[in-house]
Each structure stands twice: as C-alpha cells, then as structure tokens.
C-alpha positions as CSV (number, residue, x, y, z in Angstrom):
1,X,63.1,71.4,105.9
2,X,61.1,72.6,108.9
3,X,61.9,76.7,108.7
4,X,59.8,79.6,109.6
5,X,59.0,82.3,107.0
6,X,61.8,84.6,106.2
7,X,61.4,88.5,107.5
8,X,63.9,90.5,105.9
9,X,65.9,93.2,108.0
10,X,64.1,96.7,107.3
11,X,68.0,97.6,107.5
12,X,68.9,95.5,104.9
13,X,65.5,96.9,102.9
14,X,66.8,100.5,103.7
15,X,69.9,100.4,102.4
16,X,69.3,98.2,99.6
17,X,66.3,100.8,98.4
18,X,68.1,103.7,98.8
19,X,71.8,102.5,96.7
20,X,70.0,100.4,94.7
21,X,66.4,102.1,93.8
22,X,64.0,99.8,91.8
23,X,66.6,96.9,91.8
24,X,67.2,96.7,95.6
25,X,63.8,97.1,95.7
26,X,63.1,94.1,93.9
27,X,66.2,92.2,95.2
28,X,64.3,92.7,98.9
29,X,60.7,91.5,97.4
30,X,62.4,88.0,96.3
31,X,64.5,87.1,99.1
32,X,61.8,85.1,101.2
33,X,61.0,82.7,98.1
34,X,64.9,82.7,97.5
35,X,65.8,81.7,101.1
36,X,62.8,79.2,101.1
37,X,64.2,77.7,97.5
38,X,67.8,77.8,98.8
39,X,66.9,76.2,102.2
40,X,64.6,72.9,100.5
41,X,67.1,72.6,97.1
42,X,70.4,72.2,99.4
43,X,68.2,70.2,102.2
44,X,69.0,72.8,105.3
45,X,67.8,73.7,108.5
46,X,68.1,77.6,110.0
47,X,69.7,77.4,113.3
48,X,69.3,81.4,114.1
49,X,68.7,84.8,113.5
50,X,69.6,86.1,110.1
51,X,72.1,88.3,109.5
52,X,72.9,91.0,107.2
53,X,75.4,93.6,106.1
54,X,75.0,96.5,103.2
55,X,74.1,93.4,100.3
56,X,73.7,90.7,101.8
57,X,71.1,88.5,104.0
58,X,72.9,85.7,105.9
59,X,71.5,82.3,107.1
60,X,72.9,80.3,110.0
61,X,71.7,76.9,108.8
62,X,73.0,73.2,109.3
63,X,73.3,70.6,106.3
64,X,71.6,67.7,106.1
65,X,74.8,65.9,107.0
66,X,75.0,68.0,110.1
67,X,77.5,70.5,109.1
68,X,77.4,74.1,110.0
69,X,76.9,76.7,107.2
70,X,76.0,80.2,106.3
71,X,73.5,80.8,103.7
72,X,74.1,83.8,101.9
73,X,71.6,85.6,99.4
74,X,72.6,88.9,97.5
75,X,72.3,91.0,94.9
76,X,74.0,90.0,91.7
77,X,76.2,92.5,90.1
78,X,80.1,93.0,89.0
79,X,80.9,92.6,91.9
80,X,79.4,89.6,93.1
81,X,79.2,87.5,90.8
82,X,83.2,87.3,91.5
83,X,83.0,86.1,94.9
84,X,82.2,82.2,94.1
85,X,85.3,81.9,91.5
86,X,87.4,83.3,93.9
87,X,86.5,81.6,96.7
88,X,87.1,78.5,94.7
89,X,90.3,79.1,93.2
90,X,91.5,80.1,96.9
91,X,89.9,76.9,98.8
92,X,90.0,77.7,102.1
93,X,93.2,78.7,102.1
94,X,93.0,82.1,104.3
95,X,89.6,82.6,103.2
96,X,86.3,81.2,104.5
97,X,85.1,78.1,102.4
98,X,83.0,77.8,99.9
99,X,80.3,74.2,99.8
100,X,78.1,75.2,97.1
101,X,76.6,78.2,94.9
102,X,74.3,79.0,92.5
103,X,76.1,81.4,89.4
104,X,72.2,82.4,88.4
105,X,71.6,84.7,91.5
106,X,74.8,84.3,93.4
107,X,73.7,82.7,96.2
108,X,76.6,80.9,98.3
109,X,77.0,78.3,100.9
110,X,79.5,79.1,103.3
111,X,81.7,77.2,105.9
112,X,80.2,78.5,109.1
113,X,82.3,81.0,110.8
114,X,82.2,82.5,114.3
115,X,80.0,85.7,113.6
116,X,80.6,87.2,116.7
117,X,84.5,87.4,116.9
118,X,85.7,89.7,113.9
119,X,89.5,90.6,113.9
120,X,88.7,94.5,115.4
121,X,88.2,92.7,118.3
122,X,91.7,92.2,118.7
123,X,92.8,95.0,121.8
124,X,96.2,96.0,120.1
125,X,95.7,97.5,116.4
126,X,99.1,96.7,115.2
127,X,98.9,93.2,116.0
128,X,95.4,92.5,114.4
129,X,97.4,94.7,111.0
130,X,100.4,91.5,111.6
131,X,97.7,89.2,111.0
132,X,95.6,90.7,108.2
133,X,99.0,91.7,106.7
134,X,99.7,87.9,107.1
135,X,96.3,86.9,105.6
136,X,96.4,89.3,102.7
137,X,99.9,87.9,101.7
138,X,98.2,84.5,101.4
139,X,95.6,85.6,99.4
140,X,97.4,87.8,96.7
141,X,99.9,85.0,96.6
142,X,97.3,83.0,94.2
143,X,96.9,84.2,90.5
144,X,93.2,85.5,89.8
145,X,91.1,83.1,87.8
146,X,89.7,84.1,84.4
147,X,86.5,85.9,84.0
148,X,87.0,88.7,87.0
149,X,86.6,92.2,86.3
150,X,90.4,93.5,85.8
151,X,92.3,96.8,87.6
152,X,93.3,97.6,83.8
153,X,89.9,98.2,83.1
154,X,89.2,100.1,86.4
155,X,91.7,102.0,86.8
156,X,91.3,103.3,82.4
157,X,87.6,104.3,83.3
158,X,88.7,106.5,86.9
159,X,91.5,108.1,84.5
160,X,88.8,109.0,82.1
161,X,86.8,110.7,84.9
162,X,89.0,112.6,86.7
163,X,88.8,115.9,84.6
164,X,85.4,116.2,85.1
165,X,85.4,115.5,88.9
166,X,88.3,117.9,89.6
167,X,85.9,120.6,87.5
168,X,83.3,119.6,90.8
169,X,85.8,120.2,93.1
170,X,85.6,123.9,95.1
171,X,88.8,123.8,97.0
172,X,92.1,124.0,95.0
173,X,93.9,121.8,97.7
174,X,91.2,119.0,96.7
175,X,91.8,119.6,93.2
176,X,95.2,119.1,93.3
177,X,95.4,115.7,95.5
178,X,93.0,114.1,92.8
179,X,95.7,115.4,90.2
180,X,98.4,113.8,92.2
181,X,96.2,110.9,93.0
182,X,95.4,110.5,89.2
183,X,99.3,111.2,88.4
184,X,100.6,107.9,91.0
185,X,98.3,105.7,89.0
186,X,99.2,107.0,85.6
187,X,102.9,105.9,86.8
188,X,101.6,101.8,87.2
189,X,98.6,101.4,85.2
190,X,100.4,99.7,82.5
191,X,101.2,97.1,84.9
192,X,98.3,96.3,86.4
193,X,98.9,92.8,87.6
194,X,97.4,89.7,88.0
195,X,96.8,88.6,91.6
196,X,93.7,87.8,93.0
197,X,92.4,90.6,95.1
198,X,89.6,90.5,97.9
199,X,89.8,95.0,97.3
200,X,87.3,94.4,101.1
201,X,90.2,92.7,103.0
202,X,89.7,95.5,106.8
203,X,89.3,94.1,110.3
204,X,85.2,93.4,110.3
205,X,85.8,90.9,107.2
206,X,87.8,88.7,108.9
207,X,86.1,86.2,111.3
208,X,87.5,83.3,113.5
209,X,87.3,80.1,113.1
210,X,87.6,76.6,114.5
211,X,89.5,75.1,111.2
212,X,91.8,78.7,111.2
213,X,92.5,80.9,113.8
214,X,91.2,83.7,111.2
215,X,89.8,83.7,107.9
216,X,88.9,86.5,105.3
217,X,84.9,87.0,104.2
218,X,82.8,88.9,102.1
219,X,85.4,89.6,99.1
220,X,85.0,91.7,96.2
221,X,87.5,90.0,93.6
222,X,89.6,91.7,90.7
223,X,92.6,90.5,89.0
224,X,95.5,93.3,90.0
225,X,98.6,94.5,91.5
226,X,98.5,93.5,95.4
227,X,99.3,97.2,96.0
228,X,95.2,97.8,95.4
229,X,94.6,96.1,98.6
230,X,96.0,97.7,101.1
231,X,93.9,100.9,101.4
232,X,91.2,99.6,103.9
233,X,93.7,98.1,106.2
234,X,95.3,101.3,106.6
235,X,91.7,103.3,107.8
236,X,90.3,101.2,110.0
237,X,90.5,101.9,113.5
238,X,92.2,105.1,112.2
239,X,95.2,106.6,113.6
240,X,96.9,109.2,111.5
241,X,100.1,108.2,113.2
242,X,100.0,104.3,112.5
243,X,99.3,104.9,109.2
244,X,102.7,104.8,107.8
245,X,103.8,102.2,110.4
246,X,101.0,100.0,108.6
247,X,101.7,100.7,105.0
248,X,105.6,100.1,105.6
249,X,104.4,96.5,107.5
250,X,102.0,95.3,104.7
251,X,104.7,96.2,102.1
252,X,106.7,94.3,103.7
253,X,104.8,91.0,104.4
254,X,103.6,91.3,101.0
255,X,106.7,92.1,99.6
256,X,105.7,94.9,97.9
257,X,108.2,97.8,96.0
258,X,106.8,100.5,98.4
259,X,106.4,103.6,95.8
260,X,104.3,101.3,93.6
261,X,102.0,99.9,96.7
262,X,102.0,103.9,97.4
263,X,101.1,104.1,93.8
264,X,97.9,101.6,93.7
265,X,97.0,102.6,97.3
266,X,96.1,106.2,95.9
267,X,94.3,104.5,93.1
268,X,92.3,103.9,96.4
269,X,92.5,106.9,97.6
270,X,91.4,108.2,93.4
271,X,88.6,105.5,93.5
272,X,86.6,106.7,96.6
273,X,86.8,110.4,95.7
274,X,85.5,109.7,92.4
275,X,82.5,108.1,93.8
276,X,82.0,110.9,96.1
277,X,82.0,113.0,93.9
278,X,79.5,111.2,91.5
279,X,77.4,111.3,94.6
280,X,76.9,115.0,94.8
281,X,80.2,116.3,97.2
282,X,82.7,118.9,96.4
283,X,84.8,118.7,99.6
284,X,87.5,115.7,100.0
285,X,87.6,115.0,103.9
286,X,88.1,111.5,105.3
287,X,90.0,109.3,106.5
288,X,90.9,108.2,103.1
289,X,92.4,111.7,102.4
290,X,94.8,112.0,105.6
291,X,96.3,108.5,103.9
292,X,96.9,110.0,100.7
293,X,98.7,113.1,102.2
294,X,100.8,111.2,104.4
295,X,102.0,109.0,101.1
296,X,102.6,112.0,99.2
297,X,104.6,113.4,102.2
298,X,102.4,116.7,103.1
C-alpha cells in the first residue's frame, strides 16, 4: 500500500548477529520482504519511523479501516512463539491487544500504543511499582493456555546445571548463593503453577495508552507460579533500599505467600547466573545478586 523500502536498524542487525550468529543473520536478511509481505497481505500503510528493541523490528502503520497499529516482525523461537496465545487468552485486558498474527514466523499486529511514554517515566519509583504491581496482578490472575513452555520444565533443566556452573565459579561467596539460590527452588519446584506469566513484566514494557491508562508489551509467556514474575520489577531503577519495600508490595497485591514468591524470585536470581555463566563469567555481580542477598537476609 504505498510504503517505502524497509532499512533495517544496524542496531537491530548488531545485536541480532552477535546473540543469534547465522540465524540472526538470516532473520535480518528477510525482514524487508517480510515487512513488504506483512504490509500488502493485512492492507497497511507505515505512518513512521521503525522501531526496534533486542528481537524485534516495529512498524507504526494504519489499517485499511483507519485504525492505528504496530507491525511487529521477530525472530521465531521458544520464546516467541508464546506471545500471540497469550496475548489472546489475555484480550486486552492489562496487556496491549492483539488484531492479527501469523503463527509461521510470528509476526503480530498490535493495538497501537503511545511509544514514547513507558511507565519509567513515572517521577516517583514506588508509585510506577503500585501500578505494575496492579497490572501484574491482572495478568497472573488468568490461567496460561495450553501449548506454552512450562516453569516445571525450566526450572528441572537450571537444577540440572547448577553443579557444573558452581564448578566455574572462582569466589566461594558466589558458589554458595547459587547453592542457596538452587536450594529456594528445590523447596517449590514441585508446585510450579499454572498462571500465565509475561517473565518481561519491568517499567520500559509497559506503555500508555488511550483505551488504558497503562498496558503491558513485549511478553515472554510461561505457565507458572506468579512468584516468577517479580524479579525485574524489583531491579529496575535500582535501589538496594526499595527492594524489600517492593517485594513486600507485589506480594501483597498479588497475594502471594511471601517465602514462596522469595522462593521463585531466586529462581530468577538462579536463572540469570546460569546464563552468565554459560556465557563465559565466573564472578556474580549485579543488580540481580544484591536482590538475592537481601531475600536471604545477608
């Protein structure tokens, strides 16, 4: 319908080359003839600059009936190929809207959202945790449809791995908070739960809105406990002291038994370390680390 040829961000091409190797190499190659496709199959017009973040390249566009939308081409994986079942089996409720999708390469068609007001624009940090604590209670209120990739299965496969990544480890002090990390989940991974999770839910994925004040984007979906959820929430815009001031408040609007959200939140904690790890480092530092101290009380 009328669009100009589509330049993918050399960001976007970065990072996708360098986590994804051959495949985000590839991915990059076929996103102008997918955006093109995309654009002429659903009968939409770009009305902007694209956008992108690490997976994704992001259309502003307008239907054919007039109605703003986001275009939204990415990579296909686990991960991904969640995001259109849950976004369906949420339907708007708390969560940005989905018109239309194509399950083959999981491209979406979004409700258009304002881009340019995320919730860490909100001045005071505890009030923009009220709301996403608010948000995330609506979300994990729904039970997760069939077909998502499980916390059973996730948590099983970082318990399998976390010999071998306390072996990388050089300080004892690391060693033993991936112990204690690995021992929390140990406690809860025979429940894991059913929920439907976002696992992304932090203040730059949730937009505002005309329909909502603010609405969640950009999840990552798994069937679990709603204890999983809360780890990003409690890092961003960090502040050592909020931290437990945060976790106490989601517990609460979730209504959450607080040693098993501690629980799952190290599964967090477990999860990232793992990956770093995998990716070559023998030091745990972070943000992610003051969190699990503070929950384990050191």
């Amino acid at each position: 319908m009328g669009c100009a040829v589509i330049e993918v961000p050399a960001e976007l091409a970065r990072i996708q080359s360098e986590i994804n190797g051959a495949e985000g190499r590839e991915f990059v190659t076929a996103l102008p003839g997918r955006a093109e496709r995309f654009l002429e199959e659903w009968e939409l017009r770009r009305t902007g600059p694209a956008m992108h973040g690490w997976s994704a390249l992001v259309l502003p566009v307008v239907a054919h009936d007039g109605t703003p939308a986001a275009l939204k081409l990415q990579l296909l994986d686990e991960e991904s190929e969640g995001e259109a079942p849950a976004l369906r089996a949420w339907n708007g409720d708390g969560a940005v809207r989905l018109l239309a999708d194509d399950p083959a390469t999981g491209t979406l068609l979004l409700e258009r959202l304002d881009e340019n007001r995320h919730l860490s624009a909100v001045a005071d940090a505890r009030e923009a945790t009220r709301i996403l604590a608010e948000l995330m209670a609506r979300l994990v209120s729904v039970p997760a449809p069939a077909g998502l990739r499980r916390l059973g299965d996730v948590a099983a496969r970082m318990l399998e791995d976390v010999d071998g990544a306390v072996r990388a480890l050089e300080r004892e002090e690391d060693r033993r908070l991936l112990r204690d990390c690995a021992a929390a989940v140990r406690e809860v991974a025979g429940e894991p739960g059913d929920r439907l999770l976002h696992w992304d839910l932090h203040f730059d994925n949730v937009l505002a809105s005309d329909r909502e004040p603010w609405l969640a984007i950009d999840p990552k979906p798994l069937a679990g406990d709603p204890g999983f959820e809360l780890l990003p929430s409690l890092f961003n815009r960090f502040d050592p002291g909020d931290v437990l001031w945060r976790f106490d408040l989601l517990a609460d609007v979730l209504g959450l038994d607080r040693e098993r959200a501690a629980a799952w939140t190290l599964g967090r904690v477990l999860q990232d370390s793992l990956w770093d790890v995998e990716d070559g480092e023998t030091v745990l530092e972070g943000e992610r680390v003051v969190v699990a101290r503070l929950l384990l009380g050191r």
